[in-house]
N, C-alpha and C positions, 0 to 999 in steps of 0.2 A: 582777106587776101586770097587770090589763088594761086593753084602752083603754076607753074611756066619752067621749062625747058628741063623737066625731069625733075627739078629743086623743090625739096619737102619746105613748106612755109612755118614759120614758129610754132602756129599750132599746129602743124603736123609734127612735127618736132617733139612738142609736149606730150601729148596723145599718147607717140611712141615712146617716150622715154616714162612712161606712167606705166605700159604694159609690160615693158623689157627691163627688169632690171639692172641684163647685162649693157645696159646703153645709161641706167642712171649712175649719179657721181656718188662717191661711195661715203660720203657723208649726208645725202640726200635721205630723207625720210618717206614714205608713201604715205599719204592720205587716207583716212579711215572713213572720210565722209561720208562715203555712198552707204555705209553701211545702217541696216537699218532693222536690227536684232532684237533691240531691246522691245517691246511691242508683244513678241512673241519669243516666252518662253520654255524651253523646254524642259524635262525632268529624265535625266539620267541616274541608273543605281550603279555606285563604285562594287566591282566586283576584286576583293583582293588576290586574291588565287592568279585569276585569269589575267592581271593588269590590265583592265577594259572596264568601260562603262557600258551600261546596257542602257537602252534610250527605252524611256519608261512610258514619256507621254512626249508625242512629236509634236513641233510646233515648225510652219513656217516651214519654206523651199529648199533651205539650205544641205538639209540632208539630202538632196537629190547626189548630191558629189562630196558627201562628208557621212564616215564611218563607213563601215563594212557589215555585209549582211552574212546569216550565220546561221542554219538552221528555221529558218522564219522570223529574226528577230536583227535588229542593230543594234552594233555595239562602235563606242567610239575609242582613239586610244587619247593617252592623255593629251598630245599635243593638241589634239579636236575639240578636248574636253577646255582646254586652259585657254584656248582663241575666242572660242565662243561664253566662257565665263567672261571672259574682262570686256565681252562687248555686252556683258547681260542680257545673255540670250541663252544660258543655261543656267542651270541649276541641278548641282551634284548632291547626291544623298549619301549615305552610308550603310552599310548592311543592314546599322537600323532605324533606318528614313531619319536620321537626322541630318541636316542638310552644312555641308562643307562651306565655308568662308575661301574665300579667294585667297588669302596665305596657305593655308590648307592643300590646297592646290599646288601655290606655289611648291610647297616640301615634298609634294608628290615626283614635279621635276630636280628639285635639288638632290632626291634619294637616289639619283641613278638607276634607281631598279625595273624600268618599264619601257627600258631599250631608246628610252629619249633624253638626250642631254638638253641643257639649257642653250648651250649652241645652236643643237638640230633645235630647236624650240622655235628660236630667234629665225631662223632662217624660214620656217616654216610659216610663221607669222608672217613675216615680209612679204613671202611670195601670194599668201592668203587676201593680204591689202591689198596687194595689184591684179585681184580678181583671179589669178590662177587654181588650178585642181590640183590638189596634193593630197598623193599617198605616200603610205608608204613602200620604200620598193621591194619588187616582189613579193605584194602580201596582197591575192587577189580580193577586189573588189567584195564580190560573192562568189558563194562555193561554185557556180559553174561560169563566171567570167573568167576570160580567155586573160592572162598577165601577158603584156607586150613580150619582153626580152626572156620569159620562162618560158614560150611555148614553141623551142623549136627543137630540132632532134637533138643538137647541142646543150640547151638549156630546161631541162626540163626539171621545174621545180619540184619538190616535194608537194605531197596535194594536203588539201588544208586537213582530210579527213586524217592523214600520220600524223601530221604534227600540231592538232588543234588549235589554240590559238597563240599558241608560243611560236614566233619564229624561231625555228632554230639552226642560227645561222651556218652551224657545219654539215646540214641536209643543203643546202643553196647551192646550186652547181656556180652560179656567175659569181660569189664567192670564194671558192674554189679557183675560178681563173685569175683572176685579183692575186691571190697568196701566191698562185704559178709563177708569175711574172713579179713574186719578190716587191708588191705593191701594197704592203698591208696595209699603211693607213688608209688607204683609196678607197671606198667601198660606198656606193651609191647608198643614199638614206633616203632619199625618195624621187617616185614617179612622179612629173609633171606634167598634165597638160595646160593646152591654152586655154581660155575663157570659151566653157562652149555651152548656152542655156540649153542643149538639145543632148549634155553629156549622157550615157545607161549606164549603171553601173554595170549591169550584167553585159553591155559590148563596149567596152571603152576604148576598146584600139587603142596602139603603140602609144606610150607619152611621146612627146615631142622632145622630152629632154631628159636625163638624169640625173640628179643633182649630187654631187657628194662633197662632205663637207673636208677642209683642212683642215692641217695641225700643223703641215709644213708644207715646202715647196712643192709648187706643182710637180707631175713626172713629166716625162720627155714625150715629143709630138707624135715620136715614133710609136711611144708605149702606150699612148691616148688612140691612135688609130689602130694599133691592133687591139686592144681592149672594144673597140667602137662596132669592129666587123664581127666581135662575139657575142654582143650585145646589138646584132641584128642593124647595126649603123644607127642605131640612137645614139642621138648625140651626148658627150658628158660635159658637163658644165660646174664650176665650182662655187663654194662661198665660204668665207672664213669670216667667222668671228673674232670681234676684239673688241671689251668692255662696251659692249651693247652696239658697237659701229658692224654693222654688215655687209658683206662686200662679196660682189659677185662678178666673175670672169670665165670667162672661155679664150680657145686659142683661134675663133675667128674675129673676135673684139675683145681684146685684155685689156681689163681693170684691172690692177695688181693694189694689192694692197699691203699696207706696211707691215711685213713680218718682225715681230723681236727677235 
């Protein structure tokens, strides 16, 4: 079929509704197919101290847009670490090369302690299936990439060499404007861009979006665009969790999803 008179045809339709989450139906699942991990690989060591894995022995592309560089070395965090375990395309050790079981794992996210809930997880995952780049926000790529919405006279993050690898989220200036504005549970969990094979970590330019996750009703249009101009006009976009159902909306095409 072709298009005619401006009108997207079914497969363009699908296409995009494969890449936009905010365009799929919120009971809709993404497809894992393309994915093609198992083949290759990899060998990461859990470091406990640091809540990071260190990539021991690299396999395969995917690191080109997944974990962060650190000194001459990459490390992943655990949501990096638990996408690419259940596609078997890693393999987690332990301080003493004994190697972690995918439950194992899993208790890594269920412990809360490594700044990832099982929510951000899910969401993370999702966006991961639809080919997208996910960081986390504001936590530069490598030590000398430029973070989108930390590098302007207003936002100037803490540099990774103060607070090593711990984010710490009371050093965060766009933190800090969130709490202003009486928005605490609002707070972006990660940078996204779109599918790009030509991503650097060390220049990755502005994400395209924000993501942050709920717990309750979105804020107001008004508190979205001033939050938006301080965040350099990247745009914020949400997703809420509900017993494994992910659901993603913004206020230029809302999805809403069932809140209890």
């Amino acid at each position: 079929m072709t298009r005619r008179d401006g009108v997207a045809t079914p497969a363009e339709e699908e296409d995009e509704s494969h890449l936009n989450p905010f365009l799929l139906h919120v009971n809709k699942k993404p497809s894992s197919s393309k994915l093609q991990f198992r083949k290759e690989i990899s060998k990461v060591q859990w470091h406990e101290k640091l809540g990071l894995g260190e990539v021991v022995e690299k396999k395969g592309s995917i690191w080109t847009s997944t974990g962060i560089v650190r000194d001459g070395k990459l490390y992943c965090h655990i949501e990096e670490i638990l996408f690419l375990a259940e596609r078997g395309g890693l393999m987690l050790l332990d301080s003493d090369d004994a190697i972690l079981n995918i439950k194992e794992i899993y208790m890594k996210i269920a412990e809360g302690r490594h700044k990832c809930s099982w929510e951000s997880f899910e969401a993370y995952r999702h966006l991961k299936l639809l080919g997208y780049i996910v960081g986390r926000h504001c936590v530069p790529w490598t030590n000398k990439a430029n973070t989108s919405c930390c590098n302007s006279d207003s936002f100037n993050c803490t540099s990774d060499e103060d607070v090593g690898f711990v984010e710490a989220e009371e050093k965060m200036p766009i933190i800090h404007q969130f709490k202003n504005m009486q928005i605490h549970d609002i707070i972006p969990t990660f940078d996204v861009y779109l599918p790009n094979s030509k991503f650097r970590k060390s220049s990755p330019g502005k994400p395209n979006f924000l993501l942050c996750l709920l717990r309750d009703k979105p804020p107001s249009r008004t508190e979205l665009e001033n939050l938006e101009k301080r965040c350099l006009g990247i745009p914020l976009k949400f997703c809420f969790v509900d017993h494994g159902r992910v659901s993603f909306f913004s206020y230029d095409r809302v999805v809403l999803p069932s809140l209890p």
